[in-house]
DSSP file (Angstrom, degrees, kcal/mol; ACC not computed):
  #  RESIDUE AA STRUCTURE BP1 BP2  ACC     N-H-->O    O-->H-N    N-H-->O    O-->H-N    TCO  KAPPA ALPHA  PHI   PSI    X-CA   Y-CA   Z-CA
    1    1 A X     >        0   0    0      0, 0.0     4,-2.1     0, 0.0     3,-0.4   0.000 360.0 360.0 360.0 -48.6   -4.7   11.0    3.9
    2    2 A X  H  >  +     0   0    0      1,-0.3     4,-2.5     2,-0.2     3,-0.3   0.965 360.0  51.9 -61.6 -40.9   -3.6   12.2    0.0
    3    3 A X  H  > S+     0   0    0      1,-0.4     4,-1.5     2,-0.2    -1,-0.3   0.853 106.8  48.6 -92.4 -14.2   -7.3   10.8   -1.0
    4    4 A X  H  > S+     0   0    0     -3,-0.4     4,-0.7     2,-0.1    -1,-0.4   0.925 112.2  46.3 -62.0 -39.1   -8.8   12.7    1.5
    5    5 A X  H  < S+     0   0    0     -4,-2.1     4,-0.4    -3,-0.3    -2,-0.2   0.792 117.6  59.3 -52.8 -43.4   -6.7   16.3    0.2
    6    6 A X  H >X S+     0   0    0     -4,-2.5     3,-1.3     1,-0.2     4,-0.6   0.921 103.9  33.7 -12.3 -88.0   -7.9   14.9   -2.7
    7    7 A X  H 3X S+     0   0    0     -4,-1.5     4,-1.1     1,-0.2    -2,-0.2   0.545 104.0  81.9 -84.3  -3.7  -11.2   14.8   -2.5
    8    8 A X  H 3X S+     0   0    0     -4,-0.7     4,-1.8     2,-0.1    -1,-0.2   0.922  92.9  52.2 -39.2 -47.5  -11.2   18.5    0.0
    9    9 A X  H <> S+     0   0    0     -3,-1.3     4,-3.5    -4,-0.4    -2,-0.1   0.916 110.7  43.5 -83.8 -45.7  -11.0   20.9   -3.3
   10   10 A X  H  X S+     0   0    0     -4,-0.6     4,-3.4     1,-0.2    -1,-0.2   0.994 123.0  43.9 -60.0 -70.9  -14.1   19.2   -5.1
   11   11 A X  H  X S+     0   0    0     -4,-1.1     4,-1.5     2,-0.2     5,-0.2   0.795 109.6  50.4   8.3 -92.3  -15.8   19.5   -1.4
   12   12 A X  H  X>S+     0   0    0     -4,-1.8     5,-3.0     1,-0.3     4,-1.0   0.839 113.0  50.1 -64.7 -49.7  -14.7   22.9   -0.6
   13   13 A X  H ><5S+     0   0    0     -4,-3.5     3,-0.8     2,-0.2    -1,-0.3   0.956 109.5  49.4 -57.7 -46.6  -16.3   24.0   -4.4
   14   14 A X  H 3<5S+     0   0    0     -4,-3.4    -2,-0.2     1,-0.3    -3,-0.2   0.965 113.0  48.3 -53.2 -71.7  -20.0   22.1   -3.9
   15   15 A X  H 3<5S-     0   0    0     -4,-1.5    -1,-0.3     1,-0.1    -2,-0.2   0.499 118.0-116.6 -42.2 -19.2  -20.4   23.8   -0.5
   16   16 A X  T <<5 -     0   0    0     -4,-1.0    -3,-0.2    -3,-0.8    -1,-0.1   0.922  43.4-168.9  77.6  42.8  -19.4   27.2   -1.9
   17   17 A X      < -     0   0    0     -5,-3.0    -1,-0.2     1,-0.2     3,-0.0  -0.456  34.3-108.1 -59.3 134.0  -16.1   27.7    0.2
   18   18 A X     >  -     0   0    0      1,-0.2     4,-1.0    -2,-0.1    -1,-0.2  -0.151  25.7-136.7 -46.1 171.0  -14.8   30.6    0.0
   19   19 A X  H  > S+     0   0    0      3,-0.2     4,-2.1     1,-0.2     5,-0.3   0.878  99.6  57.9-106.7 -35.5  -11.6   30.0   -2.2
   20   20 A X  H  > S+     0   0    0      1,-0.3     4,-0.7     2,-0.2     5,-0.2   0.839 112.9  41.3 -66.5 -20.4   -9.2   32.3    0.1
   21   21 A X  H  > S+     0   0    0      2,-0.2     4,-2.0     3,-0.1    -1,-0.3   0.867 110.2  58.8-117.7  10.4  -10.0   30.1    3.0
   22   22 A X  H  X S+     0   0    0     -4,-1.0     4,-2.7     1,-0.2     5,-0.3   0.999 111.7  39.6 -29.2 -86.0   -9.7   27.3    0.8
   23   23 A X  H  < S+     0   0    0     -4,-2.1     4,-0.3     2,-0.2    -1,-0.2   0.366 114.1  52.3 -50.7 -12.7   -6.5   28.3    0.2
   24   24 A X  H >X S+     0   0    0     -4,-0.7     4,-2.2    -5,-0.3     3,-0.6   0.881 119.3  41.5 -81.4 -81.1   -5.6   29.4    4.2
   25   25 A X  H 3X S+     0   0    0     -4,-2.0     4,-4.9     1,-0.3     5,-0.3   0.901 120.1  41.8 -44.1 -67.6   -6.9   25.8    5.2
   26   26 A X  H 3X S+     0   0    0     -4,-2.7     4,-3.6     2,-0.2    -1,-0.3   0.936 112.9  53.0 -39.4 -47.1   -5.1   23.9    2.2
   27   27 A X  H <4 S+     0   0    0     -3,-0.6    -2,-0.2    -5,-0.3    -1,-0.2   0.838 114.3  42.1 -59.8 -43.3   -2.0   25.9    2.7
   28   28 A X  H  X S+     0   0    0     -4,-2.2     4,-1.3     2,-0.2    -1,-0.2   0.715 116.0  52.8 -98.5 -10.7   -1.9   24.9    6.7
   29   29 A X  H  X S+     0   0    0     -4,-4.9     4,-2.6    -5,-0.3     3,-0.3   0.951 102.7  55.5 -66.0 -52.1   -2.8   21.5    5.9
   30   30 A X  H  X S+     0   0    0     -4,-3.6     4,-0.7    -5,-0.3    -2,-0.2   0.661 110.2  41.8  -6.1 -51.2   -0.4   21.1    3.7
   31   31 A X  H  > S+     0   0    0      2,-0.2     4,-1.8     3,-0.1    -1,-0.3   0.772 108.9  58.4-107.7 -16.4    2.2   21.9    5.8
   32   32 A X  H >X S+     0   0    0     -4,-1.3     4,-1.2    -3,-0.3     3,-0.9   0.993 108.9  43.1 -55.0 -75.6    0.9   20.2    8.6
   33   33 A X  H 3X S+     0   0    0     -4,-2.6     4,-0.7     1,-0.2    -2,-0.2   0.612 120.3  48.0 -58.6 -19.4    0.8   16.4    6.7
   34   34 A X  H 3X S+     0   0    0     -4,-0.7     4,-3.5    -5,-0.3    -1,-0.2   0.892 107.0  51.1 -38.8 -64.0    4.5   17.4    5.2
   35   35 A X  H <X S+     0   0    0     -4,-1.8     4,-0.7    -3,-0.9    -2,-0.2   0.669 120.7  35.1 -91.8   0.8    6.0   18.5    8.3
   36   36 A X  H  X S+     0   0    0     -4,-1.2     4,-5.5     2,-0.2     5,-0.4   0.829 111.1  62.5-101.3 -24.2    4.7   14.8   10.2
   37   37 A X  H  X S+     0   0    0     -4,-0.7     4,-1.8    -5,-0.3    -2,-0.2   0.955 116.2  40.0 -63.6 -39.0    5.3   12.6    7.0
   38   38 A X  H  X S+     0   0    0     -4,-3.5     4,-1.9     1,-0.2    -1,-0.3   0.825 103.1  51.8-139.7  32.5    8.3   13.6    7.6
   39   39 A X  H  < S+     0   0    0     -4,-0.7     4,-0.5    -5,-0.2    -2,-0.2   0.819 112.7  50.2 -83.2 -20.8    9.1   13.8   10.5
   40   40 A X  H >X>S+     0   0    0     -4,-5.5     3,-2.8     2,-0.2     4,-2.2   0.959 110.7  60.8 -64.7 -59.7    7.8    9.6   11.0
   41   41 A X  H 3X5S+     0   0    0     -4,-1.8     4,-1.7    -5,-0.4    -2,-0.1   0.745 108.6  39.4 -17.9 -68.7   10.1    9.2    7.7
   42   42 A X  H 3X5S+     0   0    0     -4,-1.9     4,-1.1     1,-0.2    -1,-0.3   0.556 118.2  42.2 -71.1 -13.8   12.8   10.4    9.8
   43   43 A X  H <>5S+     0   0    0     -3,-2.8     4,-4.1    -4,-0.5     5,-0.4   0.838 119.3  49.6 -91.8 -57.6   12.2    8.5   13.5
   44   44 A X  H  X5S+     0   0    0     -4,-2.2     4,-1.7     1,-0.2     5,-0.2   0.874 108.5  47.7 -54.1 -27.7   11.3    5.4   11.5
   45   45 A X  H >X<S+     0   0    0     -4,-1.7     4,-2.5    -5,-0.7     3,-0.6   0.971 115.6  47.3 -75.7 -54.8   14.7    5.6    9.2
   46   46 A X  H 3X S+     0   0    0     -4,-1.1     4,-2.4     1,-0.2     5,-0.4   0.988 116.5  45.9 -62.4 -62.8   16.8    6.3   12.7
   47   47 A X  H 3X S+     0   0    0     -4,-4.1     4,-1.4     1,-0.3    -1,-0.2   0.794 113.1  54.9 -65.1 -13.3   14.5    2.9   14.5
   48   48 A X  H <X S+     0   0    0     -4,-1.7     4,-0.7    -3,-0.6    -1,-0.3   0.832 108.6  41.1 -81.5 -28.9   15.2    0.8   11.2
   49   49 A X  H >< S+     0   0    0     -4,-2.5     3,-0.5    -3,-0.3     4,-0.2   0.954 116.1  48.7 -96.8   4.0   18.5    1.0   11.2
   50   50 A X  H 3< S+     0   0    0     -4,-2.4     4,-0.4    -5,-0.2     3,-0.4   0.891 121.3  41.7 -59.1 -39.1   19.0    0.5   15.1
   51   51 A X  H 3X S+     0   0    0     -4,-1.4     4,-1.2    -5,-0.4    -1,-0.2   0.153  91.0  89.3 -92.4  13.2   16.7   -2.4   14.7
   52   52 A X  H <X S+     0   0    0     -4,-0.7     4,-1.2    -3,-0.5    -1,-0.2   0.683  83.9  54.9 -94.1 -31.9   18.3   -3.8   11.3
   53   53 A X  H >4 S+     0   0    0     -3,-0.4     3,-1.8    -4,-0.2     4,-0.3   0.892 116.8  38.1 -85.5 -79.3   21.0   -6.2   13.1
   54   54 A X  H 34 S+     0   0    0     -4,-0.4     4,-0.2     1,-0.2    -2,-0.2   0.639 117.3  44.7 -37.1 -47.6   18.4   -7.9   15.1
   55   55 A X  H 3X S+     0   0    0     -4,-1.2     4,-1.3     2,-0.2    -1,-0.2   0.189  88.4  80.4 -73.8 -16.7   15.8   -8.2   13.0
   56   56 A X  T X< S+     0   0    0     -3,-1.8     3,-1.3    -4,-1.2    -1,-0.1   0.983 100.1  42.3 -32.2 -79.2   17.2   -9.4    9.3
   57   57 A X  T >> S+     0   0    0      1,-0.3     4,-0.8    -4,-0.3     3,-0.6   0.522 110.8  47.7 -63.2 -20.8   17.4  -12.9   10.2
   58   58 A X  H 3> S+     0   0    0     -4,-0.2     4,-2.2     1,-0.2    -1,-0.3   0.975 122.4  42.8 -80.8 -48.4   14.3  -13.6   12.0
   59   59 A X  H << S+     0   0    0     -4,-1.3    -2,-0.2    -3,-1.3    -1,-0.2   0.270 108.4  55.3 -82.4   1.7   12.5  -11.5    8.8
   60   60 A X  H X> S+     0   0    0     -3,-0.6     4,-2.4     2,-0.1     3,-0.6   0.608 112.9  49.2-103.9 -51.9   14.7  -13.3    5.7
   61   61 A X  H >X S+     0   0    0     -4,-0.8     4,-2.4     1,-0.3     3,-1.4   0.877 103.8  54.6 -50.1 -51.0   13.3  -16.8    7.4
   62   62 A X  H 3X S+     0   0    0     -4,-2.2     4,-2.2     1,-0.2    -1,-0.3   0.920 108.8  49.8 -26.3 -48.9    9.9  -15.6    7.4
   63   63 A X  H <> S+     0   0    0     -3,-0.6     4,-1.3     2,-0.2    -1,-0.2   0.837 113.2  47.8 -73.2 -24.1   10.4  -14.9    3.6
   64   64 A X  H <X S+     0   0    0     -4,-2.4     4,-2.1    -3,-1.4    -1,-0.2   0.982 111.1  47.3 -68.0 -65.5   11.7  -18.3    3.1
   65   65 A X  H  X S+     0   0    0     -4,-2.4     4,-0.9    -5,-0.4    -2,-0.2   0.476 111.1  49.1 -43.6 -29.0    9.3  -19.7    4.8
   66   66 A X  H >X S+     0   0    0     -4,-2.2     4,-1.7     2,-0.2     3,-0.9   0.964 117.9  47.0 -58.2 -70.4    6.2  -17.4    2.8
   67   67 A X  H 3X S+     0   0    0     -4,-1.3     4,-2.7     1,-0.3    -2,-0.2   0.798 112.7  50.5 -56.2 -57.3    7.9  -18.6   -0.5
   68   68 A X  H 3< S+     0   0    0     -4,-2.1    -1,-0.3     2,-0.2    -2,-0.2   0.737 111.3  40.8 -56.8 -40.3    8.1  -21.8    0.8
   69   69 A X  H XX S+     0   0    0     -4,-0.9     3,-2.9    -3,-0.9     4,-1.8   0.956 113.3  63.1 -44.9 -74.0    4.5  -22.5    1.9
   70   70 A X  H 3X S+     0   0    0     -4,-1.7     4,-1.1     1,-0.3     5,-0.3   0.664 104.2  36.2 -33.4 -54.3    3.3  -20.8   -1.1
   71   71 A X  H 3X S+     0   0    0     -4,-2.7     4,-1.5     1,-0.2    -1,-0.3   0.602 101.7  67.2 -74.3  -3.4    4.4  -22.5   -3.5
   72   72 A X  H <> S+     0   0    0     -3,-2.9     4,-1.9    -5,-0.2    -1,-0.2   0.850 113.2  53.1 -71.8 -43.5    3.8  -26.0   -1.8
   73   73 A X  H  X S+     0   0    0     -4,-1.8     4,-2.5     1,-0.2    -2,-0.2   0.842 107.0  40.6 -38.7 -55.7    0.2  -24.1   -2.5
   74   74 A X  H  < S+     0   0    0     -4,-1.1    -1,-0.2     2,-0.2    -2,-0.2   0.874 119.7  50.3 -91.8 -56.7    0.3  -23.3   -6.1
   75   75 A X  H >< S+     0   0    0     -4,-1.5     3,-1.1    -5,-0.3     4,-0.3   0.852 114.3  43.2 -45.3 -73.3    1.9  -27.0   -6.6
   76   76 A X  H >< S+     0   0    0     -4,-1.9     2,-2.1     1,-0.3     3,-0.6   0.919 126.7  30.7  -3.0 -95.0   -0.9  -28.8   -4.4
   77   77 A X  T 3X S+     0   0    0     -4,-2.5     4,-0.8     1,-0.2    -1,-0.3  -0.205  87.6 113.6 -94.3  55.9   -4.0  -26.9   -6.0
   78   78 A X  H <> S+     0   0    0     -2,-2.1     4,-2.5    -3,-1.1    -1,-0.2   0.937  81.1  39.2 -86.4 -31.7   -2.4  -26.3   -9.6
   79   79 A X  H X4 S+     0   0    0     -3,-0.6     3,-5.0    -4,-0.3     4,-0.2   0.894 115.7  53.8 -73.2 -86.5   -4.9  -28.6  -11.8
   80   80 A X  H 3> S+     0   0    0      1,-0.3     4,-1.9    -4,-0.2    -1,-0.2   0.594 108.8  51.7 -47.4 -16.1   -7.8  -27.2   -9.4
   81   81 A X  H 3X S+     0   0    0     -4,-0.8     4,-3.0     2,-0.2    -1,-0.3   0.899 111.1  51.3 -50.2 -46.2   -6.4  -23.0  -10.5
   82   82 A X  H <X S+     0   0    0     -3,-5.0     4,-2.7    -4,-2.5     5,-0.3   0.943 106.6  46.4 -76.4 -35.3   -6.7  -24.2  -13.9
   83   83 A X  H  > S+     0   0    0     -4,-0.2     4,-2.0     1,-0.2     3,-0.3   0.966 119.0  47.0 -58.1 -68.3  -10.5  -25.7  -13.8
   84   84 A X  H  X S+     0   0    0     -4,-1.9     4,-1.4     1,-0.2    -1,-0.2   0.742 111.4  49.2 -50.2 -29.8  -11.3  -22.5  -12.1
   85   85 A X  H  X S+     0   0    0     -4,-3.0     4,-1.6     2,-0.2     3,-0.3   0.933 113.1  50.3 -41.1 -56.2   -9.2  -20.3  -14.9
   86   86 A X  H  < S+     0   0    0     -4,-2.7    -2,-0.2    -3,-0.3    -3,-0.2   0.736 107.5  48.8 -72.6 -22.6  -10.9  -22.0  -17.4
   87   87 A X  H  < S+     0   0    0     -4,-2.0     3,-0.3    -5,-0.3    -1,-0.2   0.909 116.5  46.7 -77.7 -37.2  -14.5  -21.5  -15.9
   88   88 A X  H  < S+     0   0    0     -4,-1.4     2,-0.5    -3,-0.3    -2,-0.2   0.701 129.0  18.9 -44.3 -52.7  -13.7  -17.7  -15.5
   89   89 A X  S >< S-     0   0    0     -4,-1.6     3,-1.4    -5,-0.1     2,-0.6  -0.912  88.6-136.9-159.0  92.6  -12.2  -17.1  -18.8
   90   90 A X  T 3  S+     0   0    0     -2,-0.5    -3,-0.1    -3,-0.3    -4,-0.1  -0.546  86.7  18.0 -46.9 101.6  -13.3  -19.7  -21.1
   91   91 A X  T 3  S+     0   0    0     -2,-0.6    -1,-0.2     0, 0.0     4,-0.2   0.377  90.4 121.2 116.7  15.6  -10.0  -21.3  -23.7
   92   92 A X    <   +     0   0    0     -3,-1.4     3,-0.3     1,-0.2    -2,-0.1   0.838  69.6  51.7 -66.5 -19.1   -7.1  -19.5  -21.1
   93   93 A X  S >  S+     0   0    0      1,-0.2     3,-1.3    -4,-0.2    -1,-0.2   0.912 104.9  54.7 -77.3 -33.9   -5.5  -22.7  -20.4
   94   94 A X  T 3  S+     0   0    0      1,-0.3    -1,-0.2     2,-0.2    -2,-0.1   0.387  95.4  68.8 -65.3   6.0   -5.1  -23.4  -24.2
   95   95 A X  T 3         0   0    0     -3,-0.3    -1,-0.3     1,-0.2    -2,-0.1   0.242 360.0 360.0-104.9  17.4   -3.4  -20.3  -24.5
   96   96 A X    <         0   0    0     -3,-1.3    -1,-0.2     0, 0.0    -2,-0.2   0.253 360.0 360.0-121.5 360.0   -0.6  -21.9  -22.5
C-alpha cells in the first residue's frame, strides 16, 4: 500500500487531477489506511501475546533447527560457493 500512495500524487498530476480532489481523496485515504494499520497493529499485539505461551517453544526449535540445517549447508557446499564467488567476481577469494 505506501508504494501505491506513493505512486497516486505523480498519477493524480499526469491525468490532470484536480489538486482539491487530490487532496479530498488523499486526505480520506489517508485516514482510512491509518485508522486499519492500526487497528490490525492493535488486534494482532492483543493475539500475540495470548498466543505467546504456546507458541515460543514450538517457534525457538524451528530457529534451531533453520540455523542448524543451514549451516550443515554453507559447510557441505563451502568449496563449491567459493568457485562460484570466484567466477562472479574474479580475485574475491584472495581477498580473504
Amino acid at each position: 500500500m505506501p508504494v501505491l500512495r506513493t505512486l497516486g500524487g505523480p498519477f493524480a498530476g499526469v491525468n490532470l487531477m484536480p489538486w482539491r480532489k487530490f487532496m479530498f481523496a488523499n486526505a480520506v485515504s489517508s485516514a482510512a489506511w491509518a485508522a486499519t494499520y492500526g487497528y490490525a497493529a492493535y488486534w494482532l499485539g492483543d493475539e500475540f501475546e495470548r498466543l505467546q505461551g504456546r507458541t515460543i517453544i514450538p517457534l525457538v526449535f524451528i530457529a534451531v533447527i533453520a540455523l542448524i540445517v543451514g549451516g550443515l549447508f554453507v559447510r557441505q557446499r563451502e568449496a563449491q560457493l567459493i568457485v562460484e564467488a570466484e567466477r562472479a567476481i574474479p580475485g574475491s577469494s584472495e581477498r580473504r
